[in-house]
N, C-alpha and C positions, 0 to 999 in steps of 0.2 A: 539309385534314382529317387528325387524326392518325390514325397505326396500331396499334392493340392490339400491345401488342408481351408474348406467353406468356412463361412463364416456365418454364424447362427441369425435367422431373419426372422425373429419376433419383434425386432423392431425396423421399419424399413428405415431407407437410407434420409428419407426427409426427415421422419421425426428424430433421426441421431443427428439430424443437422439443426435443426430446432433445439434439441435438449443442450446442445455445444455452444449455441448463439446465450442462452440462459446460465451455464455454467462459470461459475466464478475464480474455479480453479483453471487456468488457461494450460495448464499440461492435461489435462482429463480431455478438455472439450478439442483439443490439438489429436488425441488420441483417438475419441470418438468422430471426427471429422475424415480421418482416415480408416476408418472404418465405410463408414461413410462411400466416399469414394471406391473403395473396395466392393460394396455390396451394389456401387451402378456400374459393373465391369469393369474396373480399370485393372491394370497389373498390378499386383503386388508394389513392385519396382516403383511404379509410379502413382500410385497410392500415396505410398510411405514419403516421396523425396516432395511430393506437394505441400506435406505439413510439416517438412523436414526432419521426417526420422529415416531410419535406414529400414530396408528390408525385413532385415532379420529381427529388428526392435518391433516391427509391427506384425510379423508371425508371432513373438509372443504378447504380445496384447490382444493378438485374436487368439489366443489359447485362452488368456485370463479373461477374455469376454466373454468366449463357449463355454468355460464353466461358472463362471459369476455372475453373467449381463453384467451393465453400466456399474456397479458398483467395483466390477473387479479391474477397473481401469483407473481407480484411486491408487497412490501412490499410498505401500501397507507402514505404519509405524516401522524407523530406524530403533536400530537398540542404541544407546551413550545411558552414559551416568545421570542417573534419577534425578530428579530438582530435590534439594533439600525442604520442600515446603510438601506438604498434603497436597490432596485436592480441597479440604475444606480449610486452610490457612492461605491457599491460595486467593482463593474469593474473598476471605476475610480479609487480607492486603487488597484486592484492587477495589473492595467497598470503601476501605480505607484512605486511598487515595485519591478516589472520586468524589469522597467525601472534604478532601481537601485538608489542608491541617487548622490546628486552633491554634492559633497565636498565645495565648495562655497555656496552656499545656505543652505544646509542644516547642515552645520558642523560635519558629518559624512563619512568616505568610504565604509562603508557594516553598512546594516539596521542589528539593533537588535532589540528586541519585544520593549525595551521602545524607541526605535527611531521612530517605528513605532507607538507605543500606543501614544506619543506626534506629529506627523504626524495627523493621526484619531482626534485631540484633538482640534488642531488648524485648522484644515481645513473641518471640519466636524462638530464639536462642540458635539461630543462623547466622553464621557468617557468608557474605556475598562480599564480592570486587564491587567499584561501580559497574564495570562491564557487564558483569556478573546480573544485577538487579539488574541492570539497564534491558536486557536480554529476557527479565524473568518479567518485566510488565511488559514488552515485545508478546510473546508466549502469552497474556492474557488479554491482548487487544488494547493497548495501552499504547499510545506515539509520544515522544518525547517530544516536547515544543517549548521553548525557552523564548521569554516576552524580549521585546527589543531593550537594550539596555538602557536605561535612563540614570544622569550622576545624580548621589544622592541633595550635592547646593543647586543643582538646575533651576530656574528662577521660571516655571512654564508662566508666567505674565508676559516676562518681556518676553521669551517665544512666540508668544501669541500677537502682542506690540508687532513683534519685527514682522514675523508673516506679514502683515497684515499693508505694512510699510514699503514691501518690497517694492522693487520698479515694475510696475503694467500690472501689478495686483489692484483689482478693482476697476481698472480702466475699461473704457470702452472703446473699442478696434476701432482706427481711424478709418473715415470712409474714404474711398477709392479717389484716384486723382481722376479730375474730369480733363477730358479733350484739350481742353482753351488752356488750363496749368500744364500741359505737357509740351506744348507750343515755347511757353515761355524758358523753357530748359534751354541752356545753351551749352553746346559741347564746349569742355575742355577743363 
């Protein structure tokens, strides 16, 4: 037979609802929510299938709650293979990158992954994929965003000319036909 196993109420069910509406990690505050519901009576059962976990996933979250509070409902570090960078080579790349590069030195004006994976190469003595870097400034809060592409003989005058040119650019909406011009229509 199992055991009702409580759920610890230092914090009541509103302010677990509150701290979930604030939380940025959407599996924590998914986790805390059901809890939540848990500590205003609901079943287990039905707790769990509200925020779409199972039963048994949220007896152990409220194990790891009853002995952690809100912290033990963080998902704990995976183990995989280390990053080939420090922690302090790390920050040193992404001040690097935020910094942007020099056109002089580094013969580039916007970093792309292999400017970067060659950067990491020589000044670190790391080898990375692109994938690889692309993943490793992922991991330091870094988005990759590539400008729309413009050809380098693009003539942005006439561009600008032809906008400018287009048909109903600049116009003014013709006003509405009056009563007496709609008279004068004749079908066919």
């Amino acid at each position: 037979m199992a055991i009702a196993l409580g759920v610890r109420d230092d914090l009541p069910a509103a302010e677990l609802r509150r701290r979930a509406r604030l939380e940025k990690d959407g599996r924590v505050a998914c986790r805390m929510l059901a809890l939540a519901n848990a500590l205003d009576g609901m079943s287990r059962a039905e707790a769990a299938t509200r925020v779409g976990l199972d039963r048994q996933a949220l007896r152990d979250w409220v194990i790891r709650y009853n002995a952690e509070g809100v912290a033990g409902l963080r998902d704990r570090p995976r183990s995989g293979r280390r990053s080939f960078l420090d922690p302090a080579q790390r920050e040193e790349l992404k001040a690097l990158v935020l910094a942007g590069p020099d056109p002089e030195i580094d013969g580039v004006s916007t970093w792309r992954a292999q400017d970067i994976r060659r950067l990491v190469k020589t000044r670190f003595q790391q080898n990375y994929s692109e994938n690889g870097i692309l993943k490793v400034l992922h991991g330091l809060g870094l988005s990759w965003q590539k400008a729309r592409p413009v050809h380098p003989a693009a003539d942005r005058e006439a561009q600008a000319a032809f906008k400018k040119n287009l048909p109903g650019a600049g116009r003014r909406p013709r006003p509405a036909a009056t009563a007496g011009a709609a008279r004068d229509l004749v079908p066919g």
